[in-house]
C-alpha positions as a Markdown table, in Angstrom:
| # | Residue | x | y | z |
|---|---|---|---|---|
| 1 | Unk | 18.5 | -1.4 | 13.2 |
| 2 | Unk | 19.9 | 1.3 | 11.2 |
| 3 | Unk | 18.7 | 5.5 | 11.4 |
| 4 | Unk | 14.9 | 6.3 | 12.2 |
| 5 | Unk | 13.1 | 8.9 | 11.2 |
| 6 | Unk | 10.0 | 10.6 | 12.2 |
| 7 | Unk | 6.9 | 10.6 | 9.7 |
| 8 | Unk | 5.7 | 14.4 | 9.6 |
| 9 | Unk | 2.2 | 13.4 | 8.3 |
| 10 | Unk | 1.5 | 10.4 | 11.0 |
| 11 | Unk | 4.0 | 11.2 | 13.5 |
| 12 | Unk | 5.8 | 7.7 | 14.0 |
| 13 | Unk | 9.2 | 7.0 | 14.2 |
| 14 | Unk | 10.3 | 4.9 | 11.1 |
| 15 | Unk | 13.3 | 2.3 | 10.8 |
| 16 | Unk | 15.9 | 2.9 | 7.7 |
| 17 | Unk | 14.6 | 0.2 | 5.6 |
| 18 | Unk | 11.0 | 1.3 | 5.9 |
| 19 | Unk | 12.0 | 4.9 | 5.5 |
| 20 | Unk | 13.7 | 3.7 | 2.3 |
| 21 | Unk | 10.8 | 2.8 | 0.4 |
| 22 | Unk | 8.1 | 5.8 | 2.5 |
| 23 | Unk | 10.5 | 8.0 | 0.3 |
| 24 | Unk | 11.0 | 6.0 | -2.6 |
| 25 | Unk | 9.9 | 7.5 | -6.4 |
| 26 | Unk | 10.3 | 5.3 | -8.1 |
| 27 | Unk | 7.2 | 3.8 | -10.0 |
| 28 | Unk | 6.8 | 0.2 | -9.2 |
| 29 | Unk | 8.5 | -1.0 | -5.7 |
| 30 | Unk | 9.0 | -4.6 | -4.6 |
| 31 | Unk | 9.5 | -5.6 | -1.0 |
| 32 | Unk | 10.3 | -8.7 | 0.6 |
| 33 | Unk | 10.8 | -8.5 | 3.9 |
| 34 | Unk | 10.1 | -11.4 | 7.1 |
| 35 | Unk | 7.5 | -11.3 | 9.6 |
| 36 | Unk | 7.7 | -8.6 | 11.9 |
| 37 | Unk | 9.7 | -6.3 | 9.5 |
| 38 | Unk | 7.5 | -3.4 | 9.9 |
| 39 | Unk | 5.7 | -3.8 | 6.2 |
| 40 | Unk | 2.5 | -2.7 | 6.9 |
| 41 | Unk | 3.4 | 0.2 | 8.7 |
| 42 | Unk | 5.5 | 1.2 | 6.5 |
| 43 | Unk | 3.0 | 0.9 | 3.8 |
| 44 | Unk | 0.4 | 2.4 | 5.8 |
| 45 | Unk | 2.6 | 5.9 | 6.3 |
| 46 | Unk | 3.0 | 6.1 | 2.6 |
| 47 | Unk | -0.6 | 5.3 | 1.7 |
| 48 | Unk | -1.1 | 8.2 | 4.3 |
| 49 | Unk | 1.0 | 10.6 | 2.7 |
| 50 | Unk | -0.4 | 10.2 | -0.6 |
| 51 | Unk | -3.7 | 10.4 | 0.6 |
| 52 | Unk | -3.0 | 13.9 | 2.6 |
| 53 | Unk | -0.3 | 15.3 | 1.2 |
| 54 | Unk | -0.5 | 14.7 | -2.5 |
| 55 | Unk | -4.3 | 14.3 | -2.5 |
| 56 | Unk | -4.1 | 10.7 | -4.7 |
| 57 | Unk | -6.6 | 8.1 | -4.7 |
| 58 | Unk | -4.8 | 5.1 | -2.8 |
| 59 | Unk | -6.2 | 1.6 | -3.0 |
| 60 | Unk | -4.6 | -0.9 | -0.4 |
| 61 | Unk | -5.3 | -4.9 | -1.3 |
| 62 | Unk | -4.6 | -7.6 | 1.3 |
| 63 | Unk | -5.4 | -11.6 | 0.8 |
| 64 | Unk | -7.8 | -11.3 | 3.5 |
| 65 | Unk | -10.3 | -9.0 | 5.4 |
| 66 | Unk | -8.2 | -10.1 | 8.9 |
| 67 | Unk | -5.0 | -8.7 | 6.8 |
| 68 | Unk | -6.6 | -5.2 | 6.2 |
| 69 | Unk | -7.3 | -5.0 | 9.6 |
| 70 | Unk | -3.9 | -3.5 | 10.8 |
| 71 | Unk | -4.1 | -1.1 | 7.8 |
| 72 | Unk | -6.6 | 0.4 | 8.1 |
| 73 | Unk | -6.6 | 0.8 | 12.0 |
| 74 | Unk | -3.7 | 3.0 | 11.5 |
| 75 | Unk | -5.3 | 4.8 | 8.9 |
| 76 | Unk | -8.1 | 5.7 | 11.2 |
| 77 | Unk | -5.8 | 6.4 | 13.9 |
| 78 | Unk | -3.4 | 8.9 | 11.8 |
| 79 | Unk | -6.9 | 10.9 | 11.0 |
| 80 | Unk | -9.0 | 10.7 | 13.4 |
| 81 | Unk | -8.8 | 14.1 | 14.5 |
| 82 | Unk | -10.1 | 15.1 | 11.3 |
| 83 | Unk | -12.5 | 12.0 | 10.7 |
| 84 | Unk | -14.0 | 13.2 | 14.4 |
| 85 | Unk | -14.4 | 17.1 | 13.0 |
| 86 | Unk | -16.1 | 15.6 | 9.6 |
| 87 | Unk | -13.1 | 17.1 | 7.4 |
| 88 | Unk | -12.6 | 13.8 | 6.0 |
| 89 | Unk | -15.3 | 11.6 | 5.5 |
| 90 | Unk | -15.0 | 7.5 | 6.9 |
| 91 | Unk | -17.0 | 4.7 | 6.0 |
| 92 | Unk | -16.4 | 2.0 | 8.4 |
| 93 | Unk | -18.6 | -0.7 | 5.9 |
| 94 | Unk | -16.3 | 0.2 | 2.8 |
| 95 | Unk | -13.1 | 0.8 | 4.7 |
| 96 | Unk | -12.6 | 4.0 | 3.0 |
| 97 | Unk | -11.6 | 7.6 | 3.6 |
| 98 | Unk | -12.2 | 10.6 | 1.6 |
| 99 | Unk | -11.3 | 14.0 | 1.6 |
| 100 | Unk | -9.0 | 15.7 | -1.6 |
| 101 | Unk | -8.4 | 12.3 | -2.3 |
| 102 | Unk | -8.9 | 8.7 | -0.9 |
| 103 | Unk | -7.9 | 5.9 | 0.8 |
| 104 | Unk | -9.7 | 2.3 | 0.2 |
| 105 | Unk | -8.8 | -1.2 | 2.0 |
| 106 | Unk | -9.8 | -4.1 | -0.1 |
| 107 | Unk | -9.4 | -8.0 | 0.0 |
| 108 | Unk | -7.9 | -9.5 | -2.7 |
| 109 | Unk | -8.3 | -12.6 | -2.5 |
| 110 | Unk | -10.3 | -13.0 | -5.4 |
| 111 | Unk | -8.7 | -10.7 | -7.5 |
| 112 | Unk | -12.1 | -10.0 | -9.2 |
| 113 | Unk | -13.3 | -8.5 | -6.1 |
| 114 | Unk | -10.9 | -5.3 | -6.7 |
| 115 | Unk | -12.4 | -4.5 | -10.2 |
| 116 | Unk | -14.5 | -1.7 | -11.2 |
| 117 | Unk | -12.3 | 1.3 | -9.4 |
| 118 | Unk | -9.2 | 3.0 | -10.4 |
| 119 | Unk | -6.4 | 4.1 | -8.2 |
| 120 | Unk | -3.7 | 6.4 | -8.4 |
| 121 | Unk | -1.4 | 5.1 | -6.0 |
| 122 | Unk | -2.2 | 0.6 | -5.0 |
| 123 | Unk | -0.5 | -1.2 | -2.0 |
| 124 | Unk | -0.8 | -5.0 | -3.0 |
| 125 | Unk | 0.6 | -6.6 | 0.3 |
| 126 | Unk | 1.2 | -10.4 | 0.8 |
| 127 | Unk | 1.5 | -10.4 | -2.8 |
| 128 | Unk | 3.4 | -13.8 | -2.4 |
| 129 | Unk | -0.4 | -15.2 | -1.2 |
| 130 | Unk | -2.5 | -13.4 | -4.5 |
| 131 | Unk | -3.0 | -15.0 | -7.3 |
| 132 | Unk | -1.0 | -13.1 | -10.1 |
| 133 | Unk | -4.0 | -12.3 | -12.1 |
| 134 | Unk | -4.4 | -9.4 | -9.0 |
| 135 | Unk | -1.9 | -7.4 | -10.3 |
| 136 | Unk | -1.6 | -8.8 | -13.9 |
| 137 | Unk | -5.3 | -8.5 | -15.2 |
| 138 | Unk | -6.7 | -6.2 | -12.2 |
| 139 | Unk | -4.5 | -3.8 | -11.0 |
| 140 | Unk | -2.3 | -2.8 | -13.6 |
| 141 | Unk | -5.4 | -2.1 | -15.7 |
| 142 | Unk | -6.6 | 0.4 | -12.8 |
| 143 | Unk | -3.6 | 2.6 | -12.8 |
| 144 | Unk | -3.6 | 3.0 | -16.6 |
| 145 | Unk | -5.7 | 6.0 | -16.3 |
| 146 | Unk | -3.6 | 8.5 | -14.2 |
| 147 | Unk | -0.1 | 6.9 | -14.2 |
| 148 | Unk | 0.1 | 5.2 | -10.9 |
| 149 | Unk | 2.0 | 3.9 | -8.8 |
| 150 | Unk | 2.3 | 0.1 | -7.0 |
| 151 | Unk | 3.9 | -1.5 | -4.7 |
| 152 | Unk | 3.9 | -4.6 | -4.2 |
| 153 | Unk | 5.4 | -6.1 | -0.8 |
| 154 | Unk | 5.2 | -9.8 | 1.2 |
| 155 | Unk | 7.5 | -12.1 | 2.8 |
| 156 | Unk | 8.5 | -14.5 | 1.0 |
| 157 | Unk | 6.5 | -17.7 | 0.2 |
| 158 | Unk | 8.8 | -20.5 | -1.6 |
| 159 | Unk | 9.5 | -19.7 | -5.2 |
| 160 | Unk | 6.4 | -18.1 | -6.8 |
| 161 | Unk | 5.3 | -15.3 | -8.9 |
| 162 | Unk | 6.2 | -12.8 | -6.1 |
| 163 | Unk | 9.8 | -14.2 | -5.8 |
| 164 | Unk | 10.6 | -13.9 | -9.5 |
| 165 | Unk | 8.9 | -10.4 | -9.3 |
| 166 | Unk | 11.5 | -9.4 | -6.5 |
| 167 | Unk | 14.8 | -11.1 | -8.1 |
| 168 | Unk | 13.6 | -9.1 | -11.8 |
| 169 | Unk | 13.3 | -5.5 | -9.7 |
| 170 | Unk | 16.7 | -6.4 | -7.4 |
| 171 | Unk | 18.0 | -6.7 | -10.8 |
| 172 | Unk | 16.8 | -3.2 | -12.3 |
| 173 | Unk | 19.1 | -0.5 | -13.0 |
| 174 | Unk | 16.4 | 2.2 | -14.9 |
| 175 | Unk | 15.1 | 3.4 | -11.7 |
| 176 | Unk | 11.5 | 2.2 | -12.4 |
């Protein structure tokens, strides 16, 4: 393992590859990376920076309810200082935070399940196990109104729509 890094807003200590894309500006991010690689902690820091720092509604989609689990129990963890004061507002039902902005755990499954919200920053992790239409027909659509941001990040499952996803953005050179 390379450098690590400590995450001012959550306070953990990050590897090099996950501080790579924490940081990361660029517009859409692909990651592929094995079990145990530190994805959804990683992804869980940035969703908490966006939410806190930058005040941006954040949706985070998972296959499954078991797969949000992990999310979201860091989410709660990084604020529950200010969940337990009533600054930001939880509902445990929803799996969702608000406060400037917010922070929303979703299955996605069913990628019809997502529709009817908006986001300005989405998390689609295990995109390898959603069907396509998650990003293609849902998601994209719900980041048309304010420019966001996704990332889209799995290990990698045969030879699917996420592989060909990650070999097209290995392949970029604009920066997007």
């Amino acid at each position: 393992m390379g450098a690590l890094g400590r995450d001012p807003t959550t306070g953990l200590i990050l590897h090099d590859k996950q501080l790579s894309f924490v940081g990361s500006r660029a517009k859409r991010k692909v990651i592929c990376a094995g079990r145990r690689g530190g994805k959804t902690t990683g992804i869980s820091v940035a969703a908490a920076r966006k939410f806190k720092v930058e005040h941006k509604r954040v949706l985070y989609a998972a296959p499954t309810q078991e797969q949000t689990e992990q999310f979201w129990e860091y989410e709660k963890e990084y604020f529950w200082p200010d969940i337990k004061t009533g600054t930001i507002y939880k509902n445990e039902t929803r799996r969702l935070l608000e406060w400037h902005g917010r922070i929303r755990a979703k299955t996605a499954w069913d990628a019809d399940t997502m529709r009817g919200d908006y986001a300005d920053e989405m998390y689609l992790e295990e995109y390898a196990m959603m069907d396509p239409s998650a990003w293609d027909k849902v998601g994209a659509p719900m980041l048309l109104d304010n420019d966001g941001d996704v990332t889209f990040i799995s290990t990698p499952r045969l030879r699917n729509h996420f592989h060909k996803m990650f070999l097209k953005a290995r392949a970029d050179e604009t920066g997007r």
